[in-house]
C-alpha positions, 0 to 999 in steps of 0.5 A: 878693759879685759883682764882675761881672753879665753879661746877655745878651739872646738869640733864636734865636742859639744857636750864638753864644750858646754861643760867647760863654759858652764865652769868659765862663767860659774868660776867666777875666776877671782872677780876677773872680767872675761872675753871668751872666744870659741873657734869652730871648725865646722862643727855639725854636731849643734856646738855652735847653736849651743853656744848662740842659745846658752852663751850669747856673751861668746864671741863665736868664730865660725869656720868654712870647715875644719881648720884644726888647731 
Protein backbone atom coordinates (compact mmCIF):
# COMPACT_ATOMS: atom_id res chain seq x y z
CA UNK A 1 0.00 0.00 0.00
CA UNK A 2 1.39 3.59 -0.81
CA UNK A 3 1.08 6.25 1.53
CA UNK A 4 2.13 9.10 -0.88
CA UNK A 5 1.95 9.52 -5.01
CA UNK A 6 4.40 11.83 -6.04
CA UNK A 7 4.21 13.55 -9.90
CA UNK A 8 6.39 15.65 -11.46
CA UNK A 9 5.62 16.95 -14.65
CA UNK A 10 9.22 17.65 -16.19
CA UNK A 11 10.71 19.45 -19.71
CA UNK A 12 13.99 20.11 -20.18
CA UNK A 13 15.02 20.63 -16.32
CA UNK A 14 17.27 18.15 -15.66
CA UNK A 15 19.37 19.61 -13.20
CA UNK A 16 16.53 20.63 -10.93
CA UNK A 17 15.06 17.60 -11.86
CA UNK A 18 17.42 15.71 -10.24
CA UNK A 19 17.87 18.07 -7.13
CA UNK A 20 14.45 17.28 -6.37
CA UNK A 21 14.54 13.58 -6.25
CA UNK A 22 17.52 13.31 -4.74
CA UNK A 23 15.66 15.52 -1.79
CA UNK A 24 12.06 13.03 -2.32
CA UNK A 25 14.37 9.80 -1.70
CA UNK A 26 16.91 11.21 1.02
CA UNK A 27 13.68 13.13 3.16
CA UNK A 28 13.00 9.97 3.91
CA UNK A 29 9.19 11.87 4.64
CA UNK A 30 8.38 10.44 7.97
CA UNK A 31 8.85 6.83 7.13
CA UNK A 32 6.18 7.09 4.41
CA UNK A 33 6.19 4.72 1.64
CA UNK A 34 6.61 6.48 -1.82
CA UNK A 35 5.46 6.13 -5.82
CA UNK A 36 6.96 8.54 -7.59
CA UNK A 37 6.07 9.56 -11.19
CA UNK A 38 7.68 11.77 -13.46
CA UNK A 39 5.76 13.06 -16.44
CA UNK A 40 8.19 13.98 -19.42
CA UNK A 41 7.47 15.99 -22.15
CA UNK A 42 9.69 15.34 -24.44
CA UNK A 43 12.58 16.42 -23.08
CA UNK A 44 15.78 16.29 -25.23
CA UNK A 45 18.21 17.66 -22.57
CA UNK A 46 18.89 13.60 -21.03
CA UNK A 47 16.06 14.12 -18.15
CA UNK A 48 14.86 11.10 -19.06
CA UNK A 49 18.18 8.64 -19.05
CA UNK A 50 18.83 10.48 -15.80
CA UNK A 51 16.04 9.34 -14.38
CA UNK A 52 16.31 5.48 -15.89
CA UNK A 53 20.16 5.34 -14.71
CA UNK A 54 19.68 7.20 -11.00
CA UNK A 55 16.26 6.27 -9.99
CA UNK A 56 14.98 3.23 -11.42
CA UNK A 57 12.42 2.91 -8.68
CA UNK A 58 10.58 6.28 -10.90
CA UNK A 59 7.83 5.16 -12.74
CA UNK A 60 8.91 7.41 -15.98
CA UNK A 61 5.98 8.70 -18.45
CA UNK A 62 7.43 9.47 -21.55
CA UNK A 63 5.57 11.90 -23.63
CA UNK A 64 5.63 12.07 -27.88
CA UNK A 65 6.17 15.74 -27.28
CA UNK A 66 5.57 18.46 -25.23
CA UNK A 67 2.02 18.23 -23.57
CA UNK A 68 2.56 20.96 -20.83
CA UNK A 69 0.96 20.88 -17.51
Amino acid sequence: MTDLSIIIVSYNTQALLKQTLESVYSSRLNGLKLEVFVADNASTDGSRGLVKRNFPQVHLIKAQRNLGF
